[in-house]
Structure formats: structure tokens, C-alpha cells
PDB file of N, H, CA, C and O in Angstrom:
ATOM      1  N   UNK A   1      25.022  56.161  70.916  1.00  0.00           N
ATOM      2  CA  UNK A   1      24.067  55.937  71.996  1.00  0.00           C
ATOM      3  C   UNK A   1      23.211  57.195  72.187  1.00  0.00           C
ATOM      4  O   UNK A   1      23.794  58.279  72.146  1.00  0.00           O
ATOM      5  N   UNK A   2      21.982  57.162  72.376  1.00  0.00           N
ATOM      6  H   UNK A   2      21.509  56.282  72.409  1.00  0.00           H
ATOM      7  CA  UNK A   2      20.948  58.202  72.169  1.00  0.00           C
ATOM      8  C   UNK A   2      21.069  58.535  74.043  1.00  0.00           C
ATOM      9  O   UNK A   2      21.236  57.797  75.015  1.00  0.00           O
ATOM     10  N   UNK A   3      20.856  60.251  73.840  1.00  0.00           N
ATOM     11  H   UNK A   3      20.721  60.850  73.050  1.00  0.00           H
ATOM     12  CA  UNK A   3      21.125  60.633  75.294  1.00  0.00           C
ATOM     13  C   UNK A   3      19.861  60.295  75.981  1.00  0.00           C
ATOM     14  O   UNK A   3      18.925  59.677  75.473  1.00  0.00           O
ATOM     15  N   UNK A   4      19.910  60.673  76.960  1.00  0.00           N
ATOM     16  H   UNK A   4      20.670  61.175  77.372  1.00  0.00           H
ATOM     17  CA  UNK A   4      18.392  60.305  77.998  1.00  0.00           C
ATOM     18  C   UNK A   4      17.326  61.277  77.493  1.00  0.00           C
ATOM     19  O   UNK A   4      16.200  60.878  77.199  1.00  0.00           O
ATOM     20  N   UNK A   5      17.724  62.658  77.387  1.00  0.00           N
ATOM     21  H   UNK A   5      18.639  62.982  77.626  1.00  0.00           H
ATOM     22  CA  UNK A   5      16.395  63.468  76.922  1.00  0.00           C
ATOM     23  C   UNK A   5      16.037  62.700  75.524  1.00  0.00           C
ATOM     24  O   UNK A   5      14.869  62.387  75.294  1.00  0.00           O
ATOM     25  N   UNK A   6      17.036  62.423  74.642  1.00  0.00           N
ATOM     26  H   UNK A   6      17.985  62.677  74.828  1.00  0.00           H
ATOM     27  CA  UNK A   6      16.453  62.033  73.094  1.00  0.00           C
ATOM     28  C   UNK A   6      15.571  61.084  73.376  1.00  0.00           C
ATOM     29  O   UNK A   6      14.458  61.065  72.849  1.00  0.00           O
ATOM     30  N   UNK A   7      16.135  59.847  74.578  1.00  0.00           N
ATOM     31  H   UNK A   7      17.038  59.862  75.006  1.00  0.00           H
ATOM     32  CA  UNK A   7      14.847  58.426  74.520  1.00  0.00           C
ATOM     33  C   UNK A   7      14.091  58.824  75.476  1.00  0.00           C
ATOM     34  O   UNK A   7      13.378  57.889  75.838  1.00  0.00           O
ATOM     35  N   UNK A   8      13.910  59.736  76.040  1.00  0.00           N
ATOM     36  H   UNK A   8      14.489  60.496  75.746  1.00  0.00           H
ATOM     37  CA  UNK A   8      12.399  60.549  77.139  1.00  0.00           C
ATOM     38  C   UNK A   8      11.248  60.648  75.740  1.00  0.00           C
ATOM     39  O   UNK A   8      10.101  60.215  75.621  1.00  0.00           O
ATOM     40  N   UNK A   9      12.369  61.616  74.548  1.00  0.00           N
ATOM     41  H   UNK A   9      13.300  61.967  74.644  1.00  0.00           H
ATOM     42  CA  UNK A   9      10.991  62.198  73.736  1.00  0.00           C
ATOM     43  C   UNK A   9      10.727  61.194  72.573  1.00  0.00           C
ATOM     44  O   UNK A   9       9.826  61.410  71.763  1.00  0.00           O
ATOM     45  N   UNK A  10      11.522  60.102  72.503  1.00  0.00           N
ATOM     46  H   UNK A  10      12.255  59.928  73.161  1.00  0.00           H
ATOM     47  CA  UNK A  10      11.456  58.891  71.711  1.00  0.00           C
ATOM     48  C   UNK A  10      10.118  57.821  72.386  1.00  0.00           C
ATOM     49  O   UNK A  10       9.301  57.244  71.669  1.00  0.00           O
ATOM     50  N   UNK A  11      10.156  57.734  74.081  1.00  0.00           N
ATOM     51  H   UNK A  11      10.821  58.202  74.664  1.00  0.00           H
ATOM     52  CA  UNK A  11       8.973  56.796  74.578  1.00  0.00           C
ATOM     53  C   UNK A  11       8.180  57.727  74.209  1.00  0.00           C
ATOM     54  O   UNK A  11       7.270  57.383  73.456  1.00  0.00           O
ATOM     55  N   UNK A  12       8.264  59.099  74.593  1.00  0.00           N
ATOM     56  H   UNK A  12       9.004  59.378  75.205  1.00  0.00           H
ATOM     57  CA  UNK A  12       6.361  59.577  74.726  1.00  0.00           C
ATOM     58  C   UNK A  12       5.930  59.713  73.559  1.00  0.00           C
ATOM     59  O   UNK A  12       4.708  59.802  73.444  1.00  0.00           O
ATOM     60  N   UNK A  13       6.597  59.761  72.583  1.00  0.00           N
ATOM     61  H   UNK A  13       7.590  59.689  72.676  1.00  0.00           H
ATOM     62  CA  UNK A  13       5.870  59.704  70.868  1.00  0.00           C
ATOM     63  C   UNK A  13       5.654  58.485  71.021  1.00  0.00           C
ATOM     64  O   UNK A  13       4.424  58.429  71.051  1.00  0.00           O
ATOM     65  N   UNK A  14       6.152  57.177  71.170  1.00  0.00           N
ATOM     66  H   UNK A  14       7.151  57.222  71.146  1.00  0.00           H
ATOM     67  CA  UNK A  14       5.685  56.199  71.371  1.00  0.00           C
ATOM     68  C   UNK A  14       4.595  55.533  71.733  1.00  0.00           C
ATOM     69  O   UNK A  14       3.948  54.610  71.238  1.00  0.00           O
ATOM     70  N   UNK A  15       4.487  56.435  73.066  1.00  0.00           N
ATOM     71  H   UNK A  15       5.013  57.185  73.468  1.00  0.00           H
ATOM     72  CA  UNK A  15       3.232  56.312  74.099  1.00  0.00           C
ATOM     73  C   UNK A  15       1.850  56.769  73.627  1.00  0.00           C
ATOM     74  O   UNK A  15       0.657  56.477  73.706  1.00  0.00           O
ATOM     75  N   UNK A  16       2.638  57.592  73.129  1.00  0.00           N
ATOM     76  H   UNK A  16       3.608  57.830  73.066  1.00  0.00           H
ATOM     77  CA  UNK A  16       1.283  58.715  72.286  1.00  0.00           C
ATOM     78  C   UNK A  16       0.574  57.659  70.979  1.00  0.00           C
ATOM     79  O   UNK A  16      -0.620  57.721  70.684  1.00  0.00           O
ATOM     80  N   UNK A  17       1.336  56.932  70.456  1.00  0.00           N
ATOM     81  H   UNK A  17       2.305  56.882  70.695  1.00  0.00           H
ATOM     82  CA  UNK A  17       0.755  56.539  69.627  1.00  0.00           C
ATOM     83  C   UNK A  17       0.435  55.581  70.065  1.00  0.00           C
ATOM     84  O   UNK A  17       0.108  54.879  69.108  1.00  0.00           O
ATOM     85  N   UNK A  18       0.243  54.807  71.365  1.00  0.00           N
ATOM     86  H   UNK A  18       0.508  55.378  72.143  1.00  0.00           H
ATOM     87  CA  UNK A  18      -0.008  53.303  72.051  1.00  0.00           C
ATOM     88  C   UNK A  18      -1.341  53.674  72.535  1.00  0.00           C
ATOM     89  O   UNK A  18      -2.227  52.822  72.613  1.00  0.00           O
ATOM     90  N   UNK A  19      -1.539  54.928  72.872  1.00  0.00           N
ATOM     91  H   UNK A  19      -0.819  55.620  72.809  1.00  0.00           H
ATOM     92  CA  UNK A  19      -2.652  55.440  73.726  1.00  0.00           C
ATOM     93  C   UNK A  19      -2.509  56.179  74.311  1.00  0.00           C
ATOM     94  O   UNK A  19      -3.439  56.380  75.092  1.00  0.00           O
ATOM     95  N   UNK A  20      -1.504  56.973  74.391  1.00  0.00           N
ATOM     96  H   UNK A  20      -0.748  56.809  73.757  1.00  0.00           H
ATOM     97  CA  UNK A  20      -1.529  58.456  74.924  1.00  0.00           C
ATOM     98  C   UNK A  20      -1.307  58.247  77.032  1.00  0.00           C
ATOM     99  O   UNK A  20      -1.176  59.191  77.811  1.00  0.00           O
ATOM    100  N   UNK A  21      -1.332  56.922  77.364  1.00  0.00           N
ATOM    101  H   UNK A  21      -1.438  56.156  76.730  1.00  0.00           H
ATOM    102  CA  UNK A  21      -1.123  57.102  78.813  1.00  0.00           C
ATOM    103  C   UNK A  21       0.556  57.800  78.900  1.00  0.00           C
ATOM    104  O   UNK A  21       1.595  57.663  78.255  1.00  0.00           O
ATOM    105  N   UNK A  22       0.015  58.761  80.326  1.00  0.00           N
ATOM    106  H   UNK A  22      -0.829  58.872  80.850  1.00  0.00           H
ATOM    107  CA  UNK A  22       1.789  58.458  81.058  1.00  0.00           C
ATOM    108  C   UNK A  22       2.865  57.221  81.467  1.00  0.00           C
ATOM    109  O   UNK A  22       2.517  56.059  81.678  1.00  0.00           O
ATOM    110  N   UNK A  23       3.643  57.506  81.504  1.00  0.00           N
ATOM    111  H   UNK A  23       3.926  58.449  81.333  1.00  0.00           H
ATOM    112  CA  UNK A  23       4.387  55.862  81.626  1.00  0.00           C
ATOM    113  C   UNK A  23       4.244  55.850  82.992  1.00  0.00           C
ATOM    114  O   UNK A  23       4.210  54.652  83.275  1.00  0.00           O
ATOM    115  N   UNK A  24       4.155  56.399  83.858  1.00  0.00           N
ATOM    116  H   UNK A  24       4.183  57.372  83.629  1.00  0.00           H
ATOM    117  CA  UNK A  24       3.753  55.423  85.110  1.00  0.00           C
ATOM    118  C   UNK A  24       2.490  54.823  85.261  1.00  0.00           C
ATOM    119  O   UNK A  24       2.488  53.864  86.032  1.00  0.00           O
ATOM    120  N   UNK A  25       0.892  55.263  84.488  1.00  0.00           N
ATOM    121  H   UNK A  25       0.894  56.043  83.862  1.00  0.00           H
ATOM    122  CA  UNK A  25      -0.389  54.658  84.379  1.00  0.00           C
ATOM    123  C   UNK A  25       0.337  53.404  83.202  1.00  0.00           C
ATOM    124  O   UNK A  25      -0.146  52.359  83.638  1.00  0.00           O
ATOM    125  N   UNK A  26       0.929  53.148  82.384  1.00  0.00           N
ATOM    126  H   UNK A  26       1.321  53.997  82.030  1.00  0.00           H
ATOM    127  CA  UNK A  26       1.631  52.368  81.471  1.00  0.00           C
ATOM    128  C   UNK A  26       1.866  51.238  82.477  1.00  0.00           C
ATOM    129  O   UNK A  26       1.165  50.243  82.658  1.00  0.00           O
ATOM    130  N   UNK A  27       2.960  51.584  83.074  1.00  0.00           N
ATOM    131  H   UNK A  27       3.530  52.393  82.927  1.00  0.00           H
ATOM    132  CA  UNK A  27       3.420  50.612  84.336  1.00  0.00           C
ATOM    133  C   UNK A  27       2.794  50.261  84.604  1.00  0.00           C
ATOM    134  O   UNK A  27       2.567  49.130  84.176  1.00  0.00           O
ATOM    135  N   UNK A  28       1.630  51.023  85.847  1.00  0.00           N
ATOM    136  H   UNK A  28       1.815  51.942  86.195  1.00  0.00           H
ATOM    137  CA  UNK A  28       0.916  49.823  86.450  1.00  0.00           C
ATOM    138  C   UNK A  28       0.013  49.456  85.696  1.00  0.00           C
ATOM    139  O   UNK A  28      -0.439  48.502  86.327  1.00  0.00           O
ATOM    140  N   UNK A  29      -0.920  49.582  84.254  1.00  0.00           N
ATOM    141  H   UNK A  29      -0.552  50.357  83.740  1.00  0.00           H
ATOM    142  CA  UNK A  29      -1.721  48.802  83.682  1.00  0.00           C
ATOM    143  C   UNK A  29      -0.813  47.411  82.986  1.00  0.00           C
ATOM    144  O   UNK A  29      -1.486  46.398  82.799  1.00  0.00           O
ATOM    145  N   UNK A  30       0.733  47.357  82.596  1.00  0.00           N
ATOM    146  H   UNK A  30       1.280  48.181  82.748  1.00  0.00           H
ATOM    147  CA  UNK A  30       1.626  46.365  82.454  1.00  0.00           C
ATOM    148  C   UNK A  30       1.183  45.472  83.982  1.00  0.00           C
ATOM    149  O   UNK A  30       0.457  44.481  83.898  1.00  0.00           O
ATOM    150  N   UNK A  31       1.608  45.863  85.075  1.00  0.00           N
ATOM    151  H   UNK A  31       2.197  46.668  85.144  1.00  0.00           H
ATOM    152  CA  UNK A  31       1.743  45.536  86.447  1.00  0.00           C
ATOM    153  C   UNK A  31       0.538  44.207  86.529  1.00  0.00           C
ATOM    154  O   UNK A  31       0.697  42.987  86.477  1.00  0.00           O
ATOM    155  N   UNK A  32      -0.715  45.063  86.681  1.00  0.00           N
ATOM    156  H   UNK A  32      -0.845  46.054  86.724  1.00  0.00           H
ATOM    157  CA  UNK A  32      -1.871  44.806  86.564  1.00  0.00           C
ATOM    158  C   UNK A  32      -2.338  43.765  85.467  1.00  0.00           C
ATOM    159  O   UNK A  32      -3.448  43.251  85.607  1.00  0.00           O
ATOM    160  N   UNK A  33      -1.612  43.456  84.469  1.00  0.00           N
ATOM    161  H   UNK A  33      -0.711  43.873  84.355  1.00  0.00           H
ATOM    162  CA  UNK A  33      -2.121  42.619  83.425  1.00  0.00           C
ATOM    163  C   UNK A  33      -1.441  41.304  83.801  1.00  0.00           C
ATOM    164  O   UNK A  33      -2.101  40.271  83.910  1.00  0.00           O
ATOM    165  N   UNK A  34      -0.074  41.345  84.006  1.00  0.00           N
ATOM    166  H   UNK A  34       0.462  42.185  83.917  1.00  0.00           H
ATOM    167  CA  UNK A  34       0.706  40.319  84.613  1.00  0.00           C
ATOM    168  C   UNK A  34       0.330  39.832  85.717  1.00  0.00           C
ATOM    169  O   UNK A  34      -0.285  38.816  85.396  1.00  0.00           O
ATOM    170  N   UNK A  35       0.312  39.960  87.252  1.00  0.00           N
ATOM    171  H   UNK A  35       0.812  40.786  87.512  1.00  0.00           H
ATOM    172  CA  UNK A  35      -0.116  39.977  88.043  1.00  0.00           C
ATOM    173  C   UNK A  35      -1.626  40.308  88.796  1.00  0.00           C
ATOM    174  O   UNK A  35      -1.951  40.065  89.958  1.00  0.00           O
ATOM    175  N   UNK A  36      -2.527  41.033  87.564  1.00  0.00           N
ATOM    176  H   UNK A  36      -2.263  41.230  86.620  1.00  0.00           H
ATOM    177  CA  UNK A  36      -3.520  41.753  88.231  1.00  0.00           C
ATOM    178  C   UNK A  36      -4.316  40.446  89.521  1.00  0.00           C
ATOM    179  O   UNK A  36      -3.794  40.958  90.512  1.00  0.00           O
ATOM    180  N   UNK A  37      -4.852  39.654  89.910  1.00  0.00           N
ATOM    181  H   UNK A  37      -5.276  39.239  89.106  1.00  0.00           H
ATOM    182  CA  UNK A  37      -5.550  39.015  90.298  1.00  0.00           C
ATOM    183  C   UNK A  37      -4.875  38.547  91.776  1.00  0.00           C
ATOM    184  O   UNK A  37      -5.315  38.784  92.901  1.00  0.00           O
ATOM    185  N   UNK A  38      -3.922  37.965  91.476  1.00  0.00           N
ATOM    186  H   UNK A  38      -3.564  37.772  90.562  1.00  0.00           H
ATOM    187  CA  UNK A  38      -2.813  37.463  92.469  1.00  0.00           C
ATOM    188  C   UNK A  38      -2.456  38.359  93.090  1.00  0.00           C
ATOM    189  O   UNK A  38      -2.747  38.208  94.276  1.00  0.00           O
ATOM    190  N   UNK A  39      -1.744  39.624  92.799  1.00  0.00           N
ATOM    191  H   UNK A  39      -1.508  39.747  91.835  1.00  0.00           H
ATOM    192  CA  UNK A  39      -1.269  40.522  93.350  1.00  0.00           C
ATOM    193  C   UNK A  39      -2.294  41.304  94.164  1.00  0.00           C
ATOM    194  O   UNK A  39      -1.942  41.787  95.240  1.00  0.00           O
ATOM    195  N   UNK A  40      -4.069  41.525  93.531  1.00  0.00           N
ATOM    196  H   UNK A  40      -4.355  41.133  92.657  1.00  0.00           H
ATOM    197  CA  UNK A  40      -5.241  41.590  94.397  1.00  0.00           C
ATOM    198  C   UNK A  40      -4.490  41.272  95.786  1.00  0.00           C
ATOM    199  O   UNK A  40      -3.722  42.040  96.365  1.00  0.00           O
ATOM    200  N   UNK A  41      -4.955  39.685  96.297  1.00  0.00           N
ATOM    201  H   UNK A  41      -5.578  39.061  95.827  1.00  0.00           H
ATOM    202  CA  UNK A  41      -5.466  39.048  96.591  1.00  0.00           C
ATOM    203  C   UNK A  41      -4.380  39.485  97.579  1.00  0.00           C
ATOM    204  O   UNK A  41      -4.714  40.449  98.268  1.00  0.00           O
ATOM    205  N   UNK A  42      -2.860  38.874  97.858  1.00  0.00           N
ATOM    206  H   UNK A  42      -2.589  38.091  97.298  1.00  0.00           H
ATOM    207  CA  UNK A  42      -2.042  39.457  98.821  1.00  0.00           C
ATOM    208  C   UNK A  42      -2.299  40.552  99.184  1.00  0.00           C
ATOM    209  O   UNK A  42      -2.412  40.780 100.388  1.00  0.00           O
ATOM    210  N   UNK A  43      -2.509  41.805  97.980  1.00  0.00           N
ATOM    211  H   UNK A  43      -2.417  41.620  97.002  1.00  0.00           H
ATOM    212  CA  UNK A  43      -2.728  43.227  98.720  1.00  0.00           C
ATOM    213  C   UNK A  43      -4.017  43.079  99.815  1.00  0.00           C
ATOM    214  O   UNK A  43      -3.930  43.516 100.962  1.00  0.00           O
ATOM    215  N   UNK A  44      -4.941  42.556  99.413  1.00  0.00           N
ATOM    216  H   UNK A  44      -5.011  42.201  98.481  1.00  0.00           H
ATOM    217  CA  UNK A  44      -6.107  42.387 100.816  1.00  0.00           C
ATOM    218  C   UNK A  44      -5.878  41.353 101.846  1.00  0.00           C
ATOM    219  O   UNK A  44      -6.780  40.975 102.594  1.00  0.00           O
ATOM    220  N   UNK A  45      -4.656  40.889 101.884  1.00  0.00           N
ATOM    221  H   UNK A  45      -3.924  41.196 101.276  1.00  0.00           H
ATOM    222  CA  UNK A  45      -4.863  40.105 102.575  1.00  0.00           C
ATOM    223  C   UNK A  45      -3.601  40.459 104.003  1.00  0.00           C
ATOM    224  O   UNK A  45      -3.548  39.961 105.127  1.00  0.00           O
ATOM    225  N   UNK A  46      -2.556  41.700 103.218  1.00  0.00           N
ATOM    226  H   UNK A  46      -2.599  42.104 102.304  1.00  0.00           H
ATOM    227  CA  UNK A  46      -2.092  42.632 103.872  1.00  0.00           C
ATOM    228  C   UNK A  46      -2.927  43.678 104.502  1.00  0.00           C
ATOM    229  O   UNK A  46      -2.723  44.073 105.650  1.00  0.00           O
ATOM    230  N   UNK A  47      -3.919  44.145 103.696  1.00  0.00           N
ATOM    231  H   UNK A  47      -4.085  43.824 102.763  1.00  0.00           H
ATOM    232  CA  UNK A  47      -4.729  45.198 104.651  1.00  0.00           C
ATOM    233  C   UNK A  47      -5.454  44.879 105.797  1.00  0.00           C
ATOM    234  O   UNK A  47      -5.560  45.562 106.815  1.00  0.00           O
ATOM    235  N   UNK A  48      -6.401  42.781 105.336  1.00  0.00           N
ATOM    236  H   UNK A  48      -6.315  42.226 104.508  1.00  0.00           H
ATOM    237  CA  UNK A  48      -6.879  42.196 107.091  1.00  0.00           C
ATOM    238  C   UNK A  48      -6.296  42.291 107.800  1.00  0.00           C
ATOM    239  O   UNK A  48      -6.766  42.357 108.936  1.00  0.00           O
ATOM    240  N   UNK A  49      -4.827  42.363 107.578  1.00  0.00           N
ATOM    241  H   UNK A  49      -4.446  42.310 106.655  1.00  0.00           H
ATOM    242  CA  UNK A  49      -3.784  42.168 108.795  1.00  0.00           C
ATOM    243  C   UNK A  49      -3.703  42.898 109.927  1.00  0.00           C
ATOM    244  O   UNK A  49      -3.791  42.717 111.142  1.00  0.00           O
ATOM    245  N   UNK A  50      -3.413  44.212 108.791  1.00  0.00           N
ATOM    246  H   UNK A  50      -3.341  44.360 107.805  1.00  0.00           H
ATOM    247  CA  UNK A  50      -3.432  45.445 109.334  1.00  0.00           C
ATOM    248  C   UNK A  50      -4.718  46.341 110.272  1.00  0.00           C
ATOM    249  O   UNK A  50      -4.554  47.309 111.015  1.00  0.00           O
ATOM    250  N   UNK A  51      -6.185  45.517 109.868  1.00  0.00           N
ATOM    251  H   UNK A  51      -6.317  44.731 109.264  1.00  0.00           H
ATOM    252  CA  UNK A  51      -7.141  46.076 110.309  1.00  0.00           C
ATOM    253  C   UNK A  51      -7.488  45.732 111.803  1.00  0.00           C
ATOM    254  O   UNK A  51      -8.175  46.496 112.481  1.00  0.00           O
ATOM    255  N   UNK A  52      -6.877  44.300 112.389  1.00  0.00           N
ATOM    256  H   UNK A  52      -6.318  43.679 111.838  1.00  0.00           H
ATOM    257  CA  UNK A  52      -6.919  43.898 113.643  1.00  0.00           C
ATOM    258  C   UNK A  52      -5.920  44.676 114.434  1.00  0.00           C
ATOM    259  O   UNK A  52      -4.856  45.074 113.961  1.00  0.00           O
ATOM    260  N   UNK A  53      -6.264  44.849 115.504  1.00  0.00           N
ATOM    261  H   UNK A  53      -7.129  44.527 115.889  1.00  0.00           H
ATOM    262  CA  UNK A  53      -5.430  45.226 116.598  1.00  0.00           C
ATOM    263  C   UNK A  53      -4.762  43.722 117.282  1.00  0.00           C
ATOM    264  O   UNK A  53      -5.080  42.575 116.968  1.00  0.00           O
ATOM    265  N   UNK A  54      -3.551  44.243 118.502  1.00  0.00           N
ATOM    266  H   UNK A  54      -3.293  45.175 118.757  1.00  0.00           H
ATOM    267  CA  UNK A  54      -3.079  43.307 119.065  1.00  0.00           C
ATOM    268  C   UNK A  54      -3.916  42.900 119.829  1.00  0.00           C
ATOM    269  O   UNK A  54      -3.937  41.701 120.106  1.00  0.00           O
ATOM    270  N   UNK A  55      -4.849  43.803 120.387  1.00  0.00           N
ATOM    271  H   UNK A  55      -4.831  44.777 120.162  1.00  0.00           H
ATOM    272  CA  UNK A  55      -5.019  43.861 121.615  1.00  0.00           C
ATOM    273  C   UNK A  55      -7.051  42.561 121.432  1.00  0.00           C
ATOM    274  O   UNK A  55      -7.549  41.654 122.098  1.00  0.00           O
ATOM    275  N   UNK A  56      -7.366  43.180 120.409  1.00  0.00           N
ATOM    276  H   UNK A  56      -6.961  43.917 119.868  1.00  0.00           H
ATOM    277  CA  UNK A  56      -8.831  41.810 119.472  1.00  0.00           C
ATOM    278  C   UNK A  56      -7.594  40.784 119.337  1.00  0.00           C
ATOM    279  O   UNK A  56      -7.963  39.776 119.940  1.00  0.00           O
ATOM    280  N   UNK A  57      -6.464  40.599 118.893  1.00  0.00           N
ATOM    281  H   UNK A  57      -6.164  41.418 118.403  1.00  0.00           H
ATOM    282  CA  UNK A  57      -5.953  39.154 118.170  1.00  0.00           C
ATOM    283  C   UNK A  57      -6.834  39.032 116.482  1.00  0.00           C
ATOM    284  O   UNK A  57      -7.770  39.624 115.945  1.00  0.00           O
ATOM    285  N   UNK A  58      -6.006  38.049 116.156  1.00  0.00           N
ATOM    286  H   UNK A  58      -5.245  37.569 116.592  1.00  0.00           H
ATOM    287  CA  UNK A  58      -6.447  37.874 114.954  1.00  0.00           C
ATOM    288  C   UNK A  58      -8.216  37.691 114.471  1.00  0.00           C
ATOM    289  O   UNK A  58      -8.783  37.698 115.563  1.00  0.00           O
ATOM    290  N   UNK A  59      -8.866  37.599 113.819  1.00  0.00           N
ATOM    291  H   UNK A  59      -8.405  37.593 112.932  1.00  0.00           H
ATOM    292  CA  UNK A  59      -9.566  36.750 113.136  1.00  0.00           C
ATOM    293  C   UNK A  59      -9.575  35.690 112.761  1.00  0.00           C
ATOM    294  O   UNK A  59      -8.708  34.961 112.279  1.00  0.00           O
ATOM    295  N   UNK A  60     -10.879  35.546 113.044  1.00  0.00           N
ATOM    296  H   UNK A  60     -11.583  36.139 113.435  1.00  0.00           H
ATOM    297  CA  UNK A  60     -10.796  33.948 113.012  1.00  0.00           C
ATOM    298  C   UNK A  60     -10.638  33.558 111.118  1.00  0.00           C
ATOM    299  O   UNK A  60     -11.543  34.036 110.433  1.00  0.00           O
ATOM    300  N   UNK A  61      -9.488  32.699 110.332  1.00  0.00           N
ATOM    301  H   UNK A  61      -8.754  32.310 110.888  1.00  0.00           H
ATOM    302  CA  UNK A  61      -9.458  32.442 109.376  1.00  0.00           C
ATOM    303  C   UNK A  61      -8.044  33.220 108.925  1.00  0.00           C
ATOM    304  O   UNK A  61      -7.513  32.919 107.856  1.00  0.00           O
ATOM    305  N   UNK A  62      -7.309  34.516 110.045  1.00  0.00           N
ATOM    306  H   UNK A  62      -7.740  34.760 110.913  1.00  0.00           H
ATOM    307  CA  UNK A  62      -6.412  34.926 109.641  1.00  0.00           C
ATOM    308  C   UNK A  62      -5.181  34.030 109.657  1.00  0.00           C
ATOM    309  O   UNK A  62      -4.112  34.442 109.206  1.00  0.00           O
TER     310      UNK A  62
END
């Protein structure tokens, strides 16, 4: 079984030859390909939420 440092320097030669991203820009462009559109759409639809106060109430359509 290969230790953790050996498969650290086993992905980033990897990476390097995929395109040179870090594996967390990796992640979320994976993230983003699977989900990109859908996952949009909740994320803004968490931030309307957040942009009303209690005290306005919702929007109309929220």
C-alpha cells in the first residue's frame, strides 16, 4: 500500500499532466461540470432569501 506522501506526489504528476490545476480548482471544476447549472440556481435562490429582512417579509415570488 503506497503511503500518503507517495499518492500526494503520484496525483500532482498526474494533475500536472491533466492541466496543471490544484486539486481543489480540480474539485470544484468536477463539482461544476456535474451539477454546474442546478447547483447555480439553489445557490441564488439561497442568497434571495437571505437578502430580505424579517421585518420587509418576503418577496413577492419567494
Amino acid at each position: 500500500m503506497a503511503s500518503d506522501k507517495k499518492r500526494r506526489k503520484q496525483h500532482a504528476v498526474a494533475r500536472k499532466l491533466d492541466g496543471g490545476k490544484p486539486a481543489a480548482a480540480a474539485d470544484g471544476d468536477r463539482r461544476h461540470k456535474h451539477f454546474g447549472p442546478m447547483a447555480r440556481q439553489v445557490q441564488q435562490r439561497k442568497r434571495a432569501v437571505r437578502e430580505w429582512t424579517l421585518d420587509d417579509g418576503p418577496p413577492p415570488g419567494a
